[in-house]
Biopython code that builds the backbone (N, CA, C, O; Angstrom):
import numpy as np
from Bio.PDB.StructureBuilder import StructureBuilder

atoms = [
    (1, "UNK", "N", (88.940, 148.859, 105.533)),
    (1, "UNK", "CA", (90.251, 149.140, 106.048)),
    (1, "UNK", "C", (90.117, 150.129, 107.198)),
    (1, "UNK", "O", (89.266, 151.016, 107.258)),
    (2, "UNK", "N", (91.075, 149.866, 108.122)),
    (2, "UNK", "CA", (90.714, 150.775, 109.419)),
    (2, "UNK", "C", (92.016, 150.734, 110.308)),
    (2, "UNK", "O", (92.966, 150.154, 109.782)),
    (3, "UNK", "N", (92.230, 151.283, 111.636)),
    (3, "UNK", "CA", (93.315, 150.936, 111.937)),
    (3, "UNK", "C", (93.863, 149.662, 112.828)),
    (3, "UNK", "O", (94.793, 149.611, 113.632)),
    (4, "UNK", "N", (93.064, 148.794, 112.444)),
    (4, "UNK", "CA", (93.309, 147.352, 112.926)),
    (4, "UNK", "C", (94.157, 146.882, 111.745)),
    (4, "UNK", "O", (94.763, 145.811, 111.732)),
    (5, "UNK", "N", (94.149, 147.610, 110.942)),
    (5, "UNK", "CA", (94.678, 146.778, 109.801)),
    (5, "UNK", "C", (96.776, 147.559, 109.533)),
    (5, "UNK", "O", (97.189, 148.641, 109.951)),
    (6, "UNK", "N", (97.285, 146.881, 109.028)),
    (6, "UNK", "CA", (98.742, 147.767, 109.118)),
    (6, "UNK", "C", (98.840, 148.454, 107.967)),
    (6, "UNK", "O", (98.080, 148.083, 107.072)),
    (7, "UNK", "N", (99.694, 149.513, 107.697)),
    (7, "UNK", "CA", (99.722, 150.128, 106.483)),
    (7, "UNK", "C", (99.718, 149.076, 105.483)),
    (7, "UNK", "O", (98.694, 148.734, 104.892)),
    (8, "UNK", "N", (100.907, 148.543, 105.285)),
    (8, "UNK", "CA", (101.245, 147.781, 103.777)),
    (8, "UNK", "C", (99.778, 147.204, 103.577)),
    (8, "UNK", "O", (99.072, 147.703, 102.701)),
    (9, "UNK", "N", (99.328, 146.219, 104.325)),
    (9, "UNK", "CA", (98.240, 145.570, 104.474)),
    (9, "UNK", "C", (97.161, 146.546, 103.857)),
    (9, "UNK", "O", (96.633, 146.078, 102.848)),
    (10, "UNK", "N", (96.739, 147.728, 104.213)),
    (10, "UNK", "CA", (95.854, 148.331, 103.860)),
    (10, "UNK", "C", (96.097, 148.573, 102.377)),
    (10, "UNK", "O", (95.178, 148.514, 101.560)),
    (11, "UNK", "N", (97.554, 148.890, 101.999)),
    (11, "UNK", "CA", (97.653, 149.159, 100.704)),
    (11, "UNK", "C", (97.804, 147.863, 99.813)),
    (11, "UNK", "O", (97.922, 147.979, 98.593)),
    (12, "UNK", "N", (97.800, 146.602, 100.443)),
    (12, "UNK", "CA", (97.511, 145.952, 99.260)),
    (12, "UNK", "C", (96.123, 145.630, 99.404)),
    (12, "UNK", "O", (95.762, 145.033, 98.389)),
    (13, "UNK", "N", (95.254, 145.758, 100.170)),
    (13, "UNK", "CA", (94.017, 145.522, 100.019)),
    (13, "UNK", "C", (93.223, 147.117, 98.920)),
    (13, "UNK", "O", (92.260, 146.988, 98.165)),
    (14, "UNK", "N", (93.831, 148.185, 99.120)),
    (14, "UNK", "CA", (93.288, 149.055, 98.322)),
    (14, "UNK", "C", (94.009, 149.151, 96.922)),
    (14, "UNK", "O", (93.663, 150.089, 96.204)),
    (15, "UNK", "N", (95.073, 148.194, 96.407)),
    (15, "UNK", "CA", (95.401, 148.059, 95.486)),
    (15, "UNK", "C", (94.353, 146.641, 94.841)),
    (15, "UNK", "O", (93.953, 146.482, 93.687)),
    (16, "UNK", "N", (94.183, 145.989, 95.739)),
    (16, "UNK", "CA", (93.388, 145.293, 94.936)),
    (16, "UNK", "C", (91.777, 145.324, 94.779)),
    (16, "UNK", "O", (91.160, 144.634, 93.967)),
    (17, "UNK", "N", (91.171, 146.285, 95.736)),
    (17, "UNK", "CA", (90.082, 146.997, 94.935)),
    (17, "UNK", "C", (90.283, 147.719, 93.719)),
    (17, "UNK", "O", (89.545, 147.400, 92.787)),
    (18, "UNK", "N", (91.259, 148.769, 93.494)),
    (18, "UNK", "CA", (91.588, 149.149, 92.664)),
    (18, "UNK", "C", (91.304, 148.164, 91.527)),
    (18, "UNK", "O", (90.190, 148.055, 91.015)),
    (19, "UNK", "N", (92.570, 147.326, 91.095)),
    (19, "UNK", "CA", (92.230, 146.341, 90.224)),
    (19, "UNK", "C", (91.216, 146.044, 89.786)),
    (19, "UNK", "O", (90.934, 146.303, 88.616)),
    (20, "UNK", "N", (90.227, 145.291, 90.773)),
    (20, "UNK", "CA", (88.875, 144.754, 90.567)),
    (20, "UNK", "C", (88.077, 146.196, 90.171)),
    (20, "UNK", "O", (87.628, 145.872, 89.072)),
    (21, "UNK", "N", (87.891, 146.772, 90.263)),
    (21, "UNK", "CA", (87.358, 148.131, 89.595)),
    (21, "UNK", "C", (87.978, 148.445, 88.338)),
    (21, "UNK", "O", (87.291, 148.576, 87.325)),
    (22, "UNK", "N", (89.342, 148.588, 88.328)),
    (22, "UNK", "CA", (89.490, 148.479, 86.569)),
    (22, "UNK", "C", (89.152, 147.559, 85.714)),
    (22, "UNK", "O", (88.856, 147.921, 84.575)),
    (23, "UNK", "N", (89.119, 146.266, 86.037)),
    (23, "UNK", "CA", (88.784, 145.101, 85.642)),
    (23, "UNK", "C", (87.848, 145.205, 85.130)),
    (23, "UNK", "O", (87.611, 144.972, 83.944)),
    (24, "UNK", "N", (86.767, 145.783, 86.392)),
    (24, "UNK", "CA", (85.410, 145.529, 86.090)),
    (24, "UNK", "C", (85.018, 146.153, 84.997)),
    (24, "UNK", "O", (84.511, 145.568, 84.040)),
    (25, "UNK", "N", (85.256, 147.590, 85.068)),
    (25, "UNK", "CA", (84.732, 148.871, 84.080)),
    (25, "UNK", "C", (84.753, 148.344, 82.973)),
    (25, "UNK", "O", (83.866, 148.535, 82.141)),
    (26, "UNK", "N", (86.211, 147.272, 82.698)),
    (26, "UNK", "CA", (85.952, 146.712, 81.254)),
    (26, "UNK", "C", (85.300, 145.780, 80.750)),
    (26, "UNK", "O", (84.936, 145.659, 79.580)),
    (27, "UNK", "N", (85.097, 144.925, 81.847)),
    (27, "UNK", "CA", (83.873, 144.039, 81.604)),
    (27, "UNK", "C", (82.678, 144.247, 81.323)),
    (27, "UNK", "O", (82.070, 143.681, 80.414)),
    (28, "UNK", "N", (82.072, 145.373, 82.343)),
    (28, "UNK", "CA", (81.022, 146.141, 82.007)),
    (28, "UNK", "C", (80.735, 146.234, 80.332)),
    (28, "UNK", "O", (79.876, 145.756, 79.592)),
    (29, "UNK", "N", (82.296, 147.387, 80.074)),
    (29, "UNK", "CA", (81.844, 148.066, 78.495)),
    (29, "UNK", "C", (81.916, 147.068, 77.546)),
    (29, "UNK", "O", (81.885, 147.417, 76.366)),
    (30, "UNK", "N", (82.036, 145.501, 77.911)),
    (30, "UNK", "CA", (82.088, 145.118, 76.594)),
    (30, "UNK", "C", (80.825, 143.847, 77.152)),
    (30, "UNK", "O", (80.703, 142.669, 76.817)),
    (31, "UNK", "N", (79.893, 144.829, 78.271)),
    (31, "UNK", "CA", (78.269, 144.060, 78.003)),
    (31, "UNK", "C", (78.299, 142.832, 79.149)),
    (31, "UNK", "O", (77.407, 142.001, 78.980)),
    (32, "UNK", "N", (79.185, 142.596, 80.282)),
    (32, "UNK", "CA", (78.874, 141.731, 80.974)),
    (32, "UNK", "C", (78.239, 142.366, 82.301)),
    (32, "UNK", "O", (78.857, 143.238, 82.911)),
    (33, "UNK", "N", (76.831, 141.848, 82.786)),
    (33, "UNK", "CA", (76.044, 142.103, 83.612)),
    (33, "UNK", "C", (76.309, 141.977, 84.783)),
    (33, "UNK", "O", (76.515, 140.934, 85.403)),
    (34, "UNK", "N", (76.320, 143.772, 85.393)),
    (34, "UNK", "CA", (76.482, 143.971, 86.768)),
    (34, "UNK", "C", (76.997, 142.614, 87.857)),
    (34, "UNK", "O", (77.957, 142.167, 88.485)),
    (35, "UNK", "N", (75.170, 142.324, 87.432)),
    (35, "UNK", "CA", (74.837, 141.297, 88.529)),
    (35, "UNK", "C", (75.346, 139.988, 88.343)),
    (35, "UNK", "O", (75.330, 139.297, 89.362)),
    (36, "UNK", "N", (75.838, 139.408, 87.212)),
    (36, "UNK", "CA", (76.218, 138.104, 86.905)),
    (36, "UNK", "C", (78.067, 138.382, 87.702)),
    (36, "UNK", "O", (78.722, 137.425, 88.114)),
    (37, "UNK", "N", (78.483, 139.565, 87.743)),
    (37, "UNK", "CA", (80.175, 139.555, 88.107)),
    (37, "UNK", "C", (79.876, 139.778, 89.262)),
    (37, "UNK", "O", (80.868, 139.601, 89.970)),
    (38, "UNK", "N", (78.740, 140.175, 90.008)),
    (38, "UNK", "CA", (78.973, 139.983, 91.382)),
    (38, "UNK", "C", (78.304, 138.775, 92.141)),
    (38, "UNK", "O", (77.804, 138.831, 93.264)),
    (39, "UNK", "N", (78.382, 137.766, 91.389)),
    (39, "UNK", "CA", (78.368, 136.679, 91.919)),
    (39, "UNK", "C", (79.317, 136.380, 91.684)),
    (39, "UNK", "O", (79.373, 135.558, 92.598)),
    (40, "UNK", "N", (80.368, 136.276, 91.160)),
    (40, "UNK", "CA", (81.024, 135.318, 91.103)),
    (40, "UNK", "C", (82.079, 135.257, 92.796)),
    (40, "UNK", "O", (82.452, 136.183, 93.516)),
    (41, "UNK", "N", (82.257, 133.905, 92.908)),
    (41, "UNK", "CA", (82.780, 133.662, 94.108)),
    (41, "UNK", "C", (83.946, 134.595, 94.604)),
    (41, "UNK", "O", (84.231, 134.972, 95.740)),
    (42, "UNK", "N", (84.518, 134.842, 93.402)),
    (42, "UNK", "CA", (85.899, 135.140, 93.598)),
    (42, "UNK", "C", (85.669, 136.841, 94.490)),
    (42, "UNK", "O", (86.428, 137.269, 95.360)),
    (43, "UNK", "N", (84.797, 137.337, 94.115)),
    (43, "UNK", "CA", (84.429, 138.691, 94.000)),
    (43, "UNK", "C", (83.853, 138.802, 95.584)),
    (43, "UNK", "O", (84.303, 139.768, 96.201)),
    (44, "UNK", "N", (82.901, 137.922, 96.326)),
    (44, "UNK", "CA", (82.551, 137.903, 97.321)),
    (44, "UNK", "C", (83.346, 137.311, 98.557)),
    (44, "UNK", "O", (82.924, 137.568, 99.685)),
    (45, "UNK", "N", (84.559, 136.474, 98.384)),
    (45, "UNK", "CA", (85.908, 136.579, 98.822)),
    (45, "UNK", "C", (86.779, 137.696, 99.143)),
    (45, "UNK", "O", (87.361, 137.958, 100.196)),
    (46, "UNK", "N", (86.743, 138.544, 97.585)),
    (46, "UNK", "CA", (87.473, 139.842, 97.752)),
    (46, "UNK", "C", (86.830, 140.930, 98.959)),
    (46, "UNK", "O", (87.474, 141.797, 99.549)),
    (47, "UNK", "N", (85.308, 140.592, 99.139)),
    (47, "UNK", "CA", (84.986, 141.540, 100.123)),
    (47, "UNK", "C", (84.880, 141.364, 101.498)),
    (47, "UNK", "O", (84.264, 142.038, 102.324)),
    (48, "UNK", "N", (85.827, 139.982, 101.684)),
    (48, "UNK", "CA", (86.002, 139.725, 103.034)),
    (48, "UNK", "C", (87.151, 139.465, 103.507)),
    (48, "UNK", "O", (87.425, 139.054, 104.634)),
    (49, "UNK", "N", (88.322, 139.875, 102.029)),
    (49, "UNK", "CA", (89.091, 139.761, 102.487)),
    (49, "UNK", "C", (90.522, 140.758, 103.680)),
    (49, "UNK", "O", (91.721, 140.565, 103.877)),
    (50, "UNK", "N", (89.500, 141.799, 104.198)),
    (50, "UNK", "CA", (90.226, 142.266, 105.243)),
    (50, "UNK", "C", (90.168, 140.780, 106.432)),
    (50, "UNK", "O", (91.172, 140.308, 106.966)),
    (51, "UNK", "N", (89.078, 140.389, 106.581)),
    (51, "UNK", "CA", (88.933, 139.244, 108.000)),
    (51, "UNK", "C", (90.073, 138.101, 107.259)),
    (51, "UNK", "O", (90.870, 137.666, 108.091)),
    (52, "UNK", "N", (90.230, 137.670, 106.143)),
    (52, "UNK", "CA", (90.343, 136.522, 105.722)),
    (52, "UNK", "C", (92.197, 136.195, 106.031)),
    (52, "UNK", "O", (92.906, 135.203, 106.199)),
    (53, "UNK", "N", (92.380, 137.737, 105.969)),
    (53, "UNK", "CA", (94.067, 137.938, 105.685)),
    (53, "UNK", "C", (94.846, 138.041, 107.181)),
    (53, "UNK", "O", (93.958, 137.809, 108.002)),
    (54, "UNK", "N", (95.625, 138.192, 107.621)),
    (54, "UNK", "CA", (96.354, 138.437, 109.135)),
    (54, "UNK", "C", (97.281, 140.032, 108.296)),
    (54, "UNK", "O", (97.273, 140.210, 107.078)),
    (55, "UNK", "N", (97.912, 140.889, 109.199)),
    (55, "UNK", "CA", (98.289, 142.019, 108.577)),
    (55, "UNK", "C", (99.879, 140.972, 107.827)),
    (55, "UNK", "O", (100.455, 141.511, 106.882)),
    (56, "UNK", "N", (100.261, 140.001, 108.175)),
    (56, "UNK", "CA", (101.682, 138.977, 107.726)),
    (56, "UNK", "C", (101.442, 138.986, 106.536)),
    (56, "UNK", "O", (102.342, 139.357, 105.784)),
    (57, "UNK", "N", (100.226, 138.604, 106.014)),
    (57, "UNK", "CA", (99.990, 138.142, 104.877)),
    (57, "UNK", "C", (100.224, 138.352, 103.612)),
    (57, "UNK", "O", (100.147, 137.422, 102.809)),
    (58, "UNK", "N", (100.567, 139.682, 103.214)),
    (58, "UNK", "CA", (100.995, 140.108, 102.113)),
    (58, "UNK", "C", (101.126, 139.776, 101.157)),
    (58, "UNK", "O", (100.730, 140.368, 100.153)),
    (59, "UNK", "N", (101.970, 138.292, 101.192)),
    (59, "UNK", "CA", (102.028, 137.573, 99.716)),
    (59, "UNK", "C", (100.610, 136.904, 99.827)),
    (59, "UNK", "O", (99.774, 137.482, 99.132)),
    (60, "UNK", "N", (100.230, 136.032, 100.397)),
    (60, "UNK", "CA", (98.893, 135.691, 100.128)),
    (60, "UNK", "C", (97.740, 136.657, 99.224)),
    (60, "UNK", "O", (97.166, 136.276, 98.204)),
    (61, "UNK", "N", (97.581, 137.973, 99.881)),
    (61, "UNK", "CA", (96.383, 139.168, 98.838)),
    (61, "UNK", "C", (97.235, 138.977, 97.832)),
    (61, "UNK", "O", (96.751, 138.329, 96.904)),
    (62, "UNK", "N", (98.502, 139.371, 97.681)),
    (62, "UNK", "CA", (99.145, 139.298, 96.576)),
    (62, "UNK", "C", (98.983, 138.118, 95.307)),
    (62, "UNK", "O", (99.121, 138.280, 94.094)),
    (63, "UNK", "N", (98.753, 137.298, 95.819)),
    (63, "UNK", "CA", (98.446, 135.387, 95.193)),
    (63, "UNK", "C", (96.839, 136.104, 95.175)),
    (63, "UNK", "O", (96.715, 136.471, 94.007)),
    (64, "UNK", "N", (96.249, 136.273, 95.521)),
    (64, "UNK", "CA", (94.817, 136.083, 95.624)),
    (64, "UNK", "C", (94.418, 137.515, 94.339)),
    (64, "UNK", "O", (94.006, 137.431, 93.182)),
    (65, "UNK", "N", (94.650, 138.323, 94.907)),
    (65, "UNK", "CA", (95.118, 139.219, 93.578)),
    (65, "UNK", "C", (95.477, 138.811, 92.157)),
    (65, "UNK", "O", (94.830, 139.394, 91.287)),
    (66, "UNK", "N", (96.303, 138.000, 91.783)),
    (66, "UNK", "CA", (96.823, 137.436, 90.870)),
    (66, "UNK", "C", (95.106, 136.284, 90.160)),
    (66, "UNK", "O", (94.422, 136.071, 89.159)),
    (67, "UNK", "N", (95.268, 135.928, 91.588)),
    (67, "UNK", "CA", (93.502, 134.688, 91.191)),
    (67, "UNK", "C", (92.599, 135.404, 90.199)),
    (67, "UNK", "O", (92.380, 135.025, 89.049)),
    (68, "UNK", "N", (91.897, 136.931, 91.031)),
    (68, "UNK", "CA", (91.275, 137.722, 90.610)),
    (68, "UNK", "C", (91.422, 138.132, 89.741)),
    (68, "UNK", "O", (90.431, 138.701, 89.285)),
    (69, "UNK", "N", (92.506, 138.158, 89.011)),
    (69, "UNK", "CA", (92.786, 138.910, 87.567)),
    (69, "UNK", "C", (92.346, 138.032, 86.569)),
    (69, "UNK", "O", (91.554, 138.249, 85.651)),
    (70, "UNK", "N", (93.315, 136.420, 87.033)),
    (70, "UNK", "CA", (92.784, 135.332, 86.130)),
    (70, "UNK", "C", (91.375, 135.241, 85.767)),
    (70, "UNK", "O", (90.902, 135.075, 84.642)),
    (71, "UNK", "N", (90.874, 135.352, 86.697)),
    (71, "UNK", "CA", (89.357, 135.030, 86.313)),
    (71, "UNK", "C", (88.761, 135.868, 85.712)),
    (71, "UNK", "O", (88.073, 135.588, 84.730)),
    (72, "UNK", "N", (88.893, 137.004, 86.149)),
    (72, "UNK", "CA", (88.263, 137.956, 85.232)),
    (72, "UNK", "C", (89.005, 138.147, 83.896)),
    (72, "UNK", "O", (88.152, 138.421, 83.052)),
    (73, "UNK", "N", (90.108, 138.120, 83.405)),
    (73, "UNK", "CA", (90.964, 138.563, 82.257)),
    (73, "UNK", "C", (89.956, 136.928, 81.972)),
    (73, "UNK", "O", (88.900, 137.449, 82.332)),
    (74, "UNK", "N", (89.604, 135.720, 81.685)),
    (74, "UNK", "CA", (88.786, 134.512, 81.411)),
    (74, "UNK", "C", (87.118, 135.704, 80.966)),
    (74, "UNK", "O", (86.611, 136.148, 79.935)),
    (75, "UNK", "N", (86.924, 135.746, 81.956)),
    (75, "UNK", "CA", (85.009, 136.305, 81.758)),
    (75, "UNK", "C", (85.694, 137.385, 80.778)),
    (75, "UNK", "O", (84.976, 137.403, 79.777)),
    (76, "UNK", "N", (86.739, 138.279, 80.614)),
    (76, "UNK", "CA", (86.862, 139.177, 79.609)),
    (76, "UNK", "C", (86.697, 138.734, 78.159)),
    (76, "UNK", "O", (85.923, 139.132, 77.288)),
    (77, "UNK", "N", (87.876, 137.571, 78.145)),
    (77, "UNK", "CA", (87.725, 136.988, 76.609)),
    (77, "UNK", "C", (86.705, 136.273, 76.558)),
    (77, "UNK", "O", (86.285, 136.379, 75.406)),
    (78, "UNK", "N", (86.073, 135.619, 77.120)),
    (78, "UNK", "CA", (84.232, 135.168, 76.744)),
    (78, "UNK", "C", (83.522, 136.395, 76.243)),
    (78, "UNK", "O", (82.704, 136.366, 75.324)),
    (79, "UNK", "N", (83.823, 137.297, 76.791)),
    (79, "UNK", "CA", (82.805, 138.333, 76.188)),
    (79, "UNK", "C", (83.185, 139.461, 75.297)),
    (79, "UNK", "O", (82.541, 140.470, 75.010)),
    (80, "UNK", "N", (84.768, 138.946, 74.793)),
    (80, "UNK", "CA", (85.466, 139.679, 73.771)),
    (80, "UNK", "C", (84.934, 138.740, 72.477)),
    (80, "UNK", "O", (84.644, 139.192, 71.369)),
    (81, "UNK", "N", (84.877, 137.344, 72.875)),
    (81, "UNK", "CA", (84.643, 136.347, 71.638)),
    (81, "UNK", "C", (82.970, 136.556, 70.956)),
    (81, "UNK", "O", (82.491, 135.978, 69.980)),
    (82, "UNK", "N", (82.116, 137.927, 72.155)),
    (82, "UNK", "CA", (80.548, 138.131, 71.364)),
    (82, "UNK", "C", (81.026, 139.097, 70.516)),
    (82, "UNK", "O", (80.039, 139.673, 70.058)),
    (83, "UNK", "N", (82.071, 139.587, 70.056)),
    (83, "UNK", "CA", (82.337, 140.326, 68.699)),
    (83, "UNK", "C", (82.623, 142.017, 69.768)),
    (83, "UNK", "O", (82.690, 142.942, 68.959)),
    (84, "UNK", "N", (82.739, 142.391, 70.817)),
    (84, "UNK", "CA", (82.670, 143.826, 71.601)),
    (84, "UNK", "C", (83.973, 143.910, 71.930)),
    (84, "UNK", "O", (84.482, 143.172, 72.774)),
    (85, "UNK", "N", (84.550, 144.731, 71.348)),
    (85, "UNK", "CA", (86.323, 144.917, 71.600)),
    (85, "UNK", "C", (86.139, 146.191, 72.916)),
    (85, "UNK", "O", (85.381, 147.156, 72.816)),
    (86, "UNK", "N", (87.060, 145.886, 74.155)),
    (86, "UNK", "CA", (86.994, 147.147, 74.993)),
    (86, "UNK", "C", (87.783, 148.383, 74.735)),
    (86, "UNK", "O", (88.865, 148.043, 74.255)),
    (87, "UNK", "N", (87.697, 149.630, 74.851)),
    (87, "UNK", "CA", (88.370, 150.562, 74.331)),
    (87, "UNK", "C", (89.802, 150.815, 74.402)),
    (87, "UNK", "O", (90.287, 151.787, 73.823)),
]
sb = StructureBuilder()
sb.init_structure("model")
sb.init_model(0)
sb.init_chain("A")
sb.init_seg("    ")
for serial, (resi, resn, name, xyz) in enumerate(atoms, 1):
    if name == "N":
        sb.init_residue(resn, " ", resi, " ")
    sb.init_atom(name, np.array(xyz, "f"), 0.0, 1.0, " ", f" {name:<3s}", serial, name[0])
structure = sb.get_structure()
């Protein structure tokens, strides 16, 4: 984020790092590997998505945001179903 980018814009892009960082932490504690969540596509999207977006875009991160949760709240319960409840 920089000042090519517009406020709102910046703040939904740092709201949705945010997210993906809470997300993650819990994925982590209930044993899913670093390296296996940063492959996933969705995740290497998220880190391009300053280029990907126009500052208009808003609802789009917003939709794409929403993607990101899905998938991960998915890899969460796969790895809630190895018996590791998150705190």
């Amino acid at each position: 984020m920089d000042t090519f980018c517009s406020p709102r814009k910046q703040f939904a892009l740092l709201d949705l790092a945010i997210s993906i960082y809470e997300l993650g932490v819990t994925l982590i504690e209930l044993g899913a590997p670093v390296q296996e969540l940063q492959r996933l596509p969705l995740l290497t999207k998220a880190r391009r998505c300053k280029s990907l977006y126009a500052n208009d875009q808003l609802e789009q991160i917003a939709e794409f945001r929403e993607e990101v949760e899905r998938e991960l709240e998915a890899v969460r319960l796969e790895y809630a179903k190895q018996g590791v409840q998150a705190p």
